[in-house]
C-alpha positions as CSV (number, residue, x, y, z in Angstrom):
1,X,67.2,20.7,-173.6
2,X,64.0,19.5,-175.3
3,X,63.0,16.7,-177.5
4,X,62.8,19.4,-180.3
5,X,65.8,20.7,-179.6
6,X,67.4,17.8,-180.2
7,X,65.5,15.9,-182.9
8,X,66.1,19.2,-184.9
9,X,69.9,19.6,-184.3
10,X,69.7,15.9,-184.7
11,X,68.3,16.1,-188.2
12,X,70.5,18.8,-189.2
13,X,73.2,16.1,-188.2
14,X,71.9,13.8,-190.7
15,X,71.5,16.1,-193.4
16,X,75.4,15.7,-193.6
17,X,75.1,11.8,-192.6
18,X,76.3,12.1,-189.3
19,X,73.9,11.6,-187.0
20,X,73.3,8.2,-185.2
21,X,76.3,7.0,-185.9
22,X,78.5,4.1,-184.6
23,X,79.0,5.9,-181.0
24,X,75.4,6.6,-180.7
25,X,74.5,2.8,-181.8
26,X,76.9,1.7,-179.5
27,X,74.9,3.2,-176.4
28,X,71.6,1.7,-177.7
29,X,68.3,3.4,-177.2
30,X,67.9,3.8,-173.6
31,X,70.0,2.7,-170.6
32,X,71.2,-0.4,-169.2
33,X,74.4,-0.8,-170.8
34,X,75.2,2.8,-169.8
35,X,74.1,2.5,-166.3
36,X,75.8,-0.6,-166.0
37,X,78.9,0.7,-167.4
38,X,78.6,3.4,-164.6
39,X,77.7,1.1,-161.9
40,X,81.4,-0.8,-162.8
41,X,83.3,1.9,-162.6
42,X,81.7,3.2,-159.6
43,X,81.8,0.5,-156.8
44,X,85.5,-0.2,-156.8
45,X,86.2,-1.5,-153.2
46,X,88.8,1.5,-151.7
47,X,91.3,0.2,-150.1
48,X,91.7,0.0,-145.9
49,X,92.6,3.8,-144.6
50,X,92.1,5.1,-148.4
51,X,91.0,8.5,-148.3
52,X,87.6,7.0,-150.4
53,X,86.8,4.6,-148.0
54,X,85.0,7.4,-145.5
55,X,82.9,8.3,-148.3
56,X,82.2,5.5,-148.9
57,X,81.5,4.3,-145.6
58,X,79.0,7.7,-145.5
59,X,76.9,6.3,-148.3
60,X,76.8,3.4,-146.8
61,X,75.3,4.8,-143.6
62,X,72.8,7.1,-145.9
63,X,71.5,4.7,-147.6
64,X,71.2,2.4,-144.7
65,X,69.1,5.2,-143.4
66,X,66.8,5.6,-145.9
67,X,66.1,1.9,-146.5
68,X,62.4,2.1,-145.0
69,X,61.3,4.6,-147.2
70,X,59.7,4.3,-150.2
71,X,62.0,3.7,-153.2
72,X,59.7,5.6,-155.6
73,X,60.5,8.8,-153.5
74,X,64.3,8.3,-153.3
75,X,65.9,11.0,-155.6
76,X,68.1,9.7,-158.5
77,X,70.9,11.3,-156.8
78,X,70.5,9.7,-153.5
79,X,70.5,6.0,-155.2
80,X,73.6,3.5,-155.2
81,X,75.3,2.6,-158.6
82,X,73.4,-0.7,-158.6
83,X,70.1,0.8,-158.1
84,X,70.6,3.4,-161.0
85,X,71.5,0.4,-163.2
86,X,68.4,-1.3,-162.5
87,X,66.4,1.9,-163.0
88,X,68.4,2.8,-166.6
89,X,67.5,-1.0,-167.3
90,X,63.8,-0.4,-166.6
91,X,64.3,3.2,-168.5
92,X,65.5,0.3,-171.4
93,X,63.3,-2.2,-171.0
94,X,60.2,0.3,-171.3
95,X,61.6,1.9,-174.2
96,X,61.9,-1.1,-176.0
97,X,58.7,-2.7,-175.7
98,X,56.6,0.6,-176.6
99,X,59.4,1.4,-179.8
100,X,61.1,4.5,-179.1
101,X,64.1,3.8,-181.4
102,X,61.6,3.5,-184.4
103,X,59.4,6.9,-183.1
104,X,62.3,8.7,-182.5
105,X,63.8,8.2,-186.2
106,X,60.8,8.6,-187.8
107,X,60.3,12.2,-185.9
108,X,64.1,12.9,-186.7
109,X,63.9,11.7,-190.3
110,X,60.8,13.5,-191.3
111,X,62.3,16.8,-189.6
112,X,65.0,15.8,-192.2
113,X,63.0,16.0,-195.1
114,X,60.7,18.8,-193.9
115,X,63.7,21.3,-193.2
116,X,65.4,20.0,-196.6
117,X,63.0,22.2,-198.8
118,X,64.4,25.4,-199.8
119,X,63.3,28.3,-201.7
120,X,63.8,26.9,-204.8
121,X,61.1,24.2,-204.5
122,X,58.6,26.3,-206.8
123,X,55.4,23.9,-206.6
124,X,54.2,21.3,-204.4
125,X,55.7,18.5,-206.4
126,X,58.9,20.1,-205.7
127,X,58.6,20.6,-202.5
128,X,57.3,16.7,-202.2
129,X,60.0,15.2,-203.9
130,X,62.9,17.7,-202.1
131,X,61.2,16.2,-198.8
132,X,61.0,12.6,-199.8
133,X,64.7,12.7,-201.3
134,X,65.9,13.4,-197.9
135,X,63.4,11.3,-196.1
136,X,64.7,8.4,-197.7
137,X,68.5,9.2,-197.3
138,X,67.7,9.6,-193.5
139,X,65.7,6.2,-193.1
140,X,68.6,4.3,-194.8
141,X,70.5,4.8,-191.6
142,X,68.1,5.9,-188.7
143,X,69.6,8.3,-186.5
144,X,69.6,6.9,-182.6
145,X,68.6,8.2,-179.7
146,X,71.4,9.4,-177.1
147,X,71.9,7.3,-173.9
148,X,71.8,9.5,-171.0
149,X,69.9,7.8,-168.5
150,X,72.9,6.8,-166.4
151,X,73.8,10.9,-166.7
152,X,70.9,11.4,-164.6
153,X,72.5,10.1,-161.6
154,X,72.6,13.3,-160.2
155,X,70.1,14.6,-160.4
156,X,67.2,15.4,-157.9
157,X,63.6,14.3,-159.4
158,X,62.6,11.0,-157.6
159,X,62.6,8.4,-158.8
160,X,58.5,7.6,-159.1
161,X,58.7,11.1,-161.6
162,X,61.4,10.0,-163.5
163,X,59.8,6.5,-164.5
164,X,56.0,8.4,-165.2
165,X,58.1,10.9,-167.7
166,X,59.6,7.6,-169.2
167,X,56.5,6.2,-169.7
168,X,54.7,9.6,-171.5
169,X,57.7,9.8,-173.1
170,X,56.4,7.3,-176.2
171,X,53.5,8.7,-176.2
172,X,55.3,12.5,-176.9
173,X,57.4,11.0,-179.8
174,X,53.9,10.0,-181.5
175,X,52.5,14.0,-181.1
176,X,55.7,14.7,-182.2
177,X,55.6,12.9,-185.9
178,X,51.7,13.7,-185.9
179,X,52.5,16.9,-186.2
180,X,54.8,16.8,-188.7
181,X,53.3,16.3,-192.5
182,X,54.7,13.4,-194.3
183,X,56.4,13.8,-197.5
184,X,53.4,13.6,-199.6
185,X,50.9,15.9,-197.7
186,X,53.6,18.7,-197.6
187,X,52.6,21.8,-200.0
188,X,53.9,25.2,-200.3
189,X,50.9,26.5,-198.2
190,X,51.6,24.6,-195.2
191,X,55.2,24.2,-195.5
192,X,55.8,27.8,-193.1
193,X,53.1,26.1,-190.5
194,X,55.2,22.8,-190.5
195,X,58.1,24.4,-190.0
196,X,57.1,26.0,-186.7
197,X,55.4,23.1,-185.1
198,X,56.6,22.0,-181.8
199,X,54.7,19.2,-179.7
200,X,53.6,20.3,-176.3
201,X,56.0,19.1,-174.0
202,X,54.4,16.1,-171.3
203,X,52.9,17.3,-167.6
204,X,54.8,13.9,-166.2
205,X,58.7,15.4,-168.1
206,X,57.9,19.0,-167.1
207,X,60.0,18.7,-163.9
208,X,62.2,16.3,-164.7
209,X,63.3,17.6,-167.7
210,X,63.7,21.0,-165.7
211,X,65.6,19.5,-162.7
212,X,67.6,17.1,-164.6
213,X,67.7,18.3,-168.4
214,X,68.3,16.2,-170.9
215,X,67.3,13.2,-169.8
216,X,67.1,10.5,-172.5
């Protein structure tokens, strides 16, 4: 699933007030606490002649086996708990420092106001304020980002393409809301252009997002 894909059914969300709400703002923009979570629950010590502890013992001896190579070409499937937290803490960490919570609800919240006009807006000034009413009612409770970076940990891009489609993923959220007229510049005559505008998705996500779909 796409970044459009999801901004839109997103805003659609918030048209009724329920996107971003307290479960999504409980996960936070982008990883740790999710891949920590999963880390915890994962690394339970089995108990002596449990049926786990040979699969356990197996991962072990994989990952023991692959310690000389290169991390950044480990697959996110192939990593232990702890090592998927650390990467869904540097997915965080990233995402925090270049504002991805703030891009990604001003993408969603001017989809909100842009797919808010309707037929009857009759001139531009109705079709400004119909997209600024709804604008507004978005921003007063930005919608937030799904975690889904510890969901990835099965997935079988490497790790070195993972963390370049996290970093060109701010830079996607900025096309994004470029392309999409604010409030004020909307007009009946490029209302229908607006509409059908989707960003061109990133060269460094075009695998992952294939191989592991929806990844943040």
């Amino acid at each position: 699933m796409r970044l459009t894909r999801s901004v839109w059914f997103c805003a659609l969300l918030a048209l009724g007030s329920a996107c971003g709400g307290e479960s999504d703002a409980e996960h936070g923009v982008a990883g740790a606490s999710a891949g920590g979570a999963s880390a915890g629950e994962t690394t339970a010590t089995p108990s002596a002649g449990s049926p786990s502890g040979g699969s356990s013992g197996a991962q072990a001896g994989a990952a023991s086996a692959t310690a000389g190579a290169d991390p950044g070409d480990a697959t996110l499937a192939s990593l232990t708990p702890e090592r998927m937290a650390a990467v869904c803490a540097e997915q965080s960490a990233s995402f925090t420092a270049a504002g991805v919570a703030d891009k990604y609800a001003e993408v969603t919240c001017r989809t909100v106001g842009l797919i808010s006009v309707t037929d009857s807006a009759t001139t531009d000034a109705d079709v400004q304020k119909a997209c600024r009413d709804a604008y507004t009612r978005c921003a007063v409770k930005p919608p937030v980002p799904d975690d889904r970076c510890a969901d990835n940990a099965s997935c079988t891009a490497t790790v070195s393409d993972y963390q370049a489609c996290v970093a060109a993923y701010p830079a996607y959220l900025d096309e994004f809301s470029a392309g999409i007229p604010v409030c004020a510049e909307l007009t009946r005559a490029n209302l229908k252009a607006a509409l059908a505008f989707a960003p061109t998705d990133p060269p460094a996500c075009a695998g992952v997002w294939k191989q592991c779909g929806p990844t943040f």
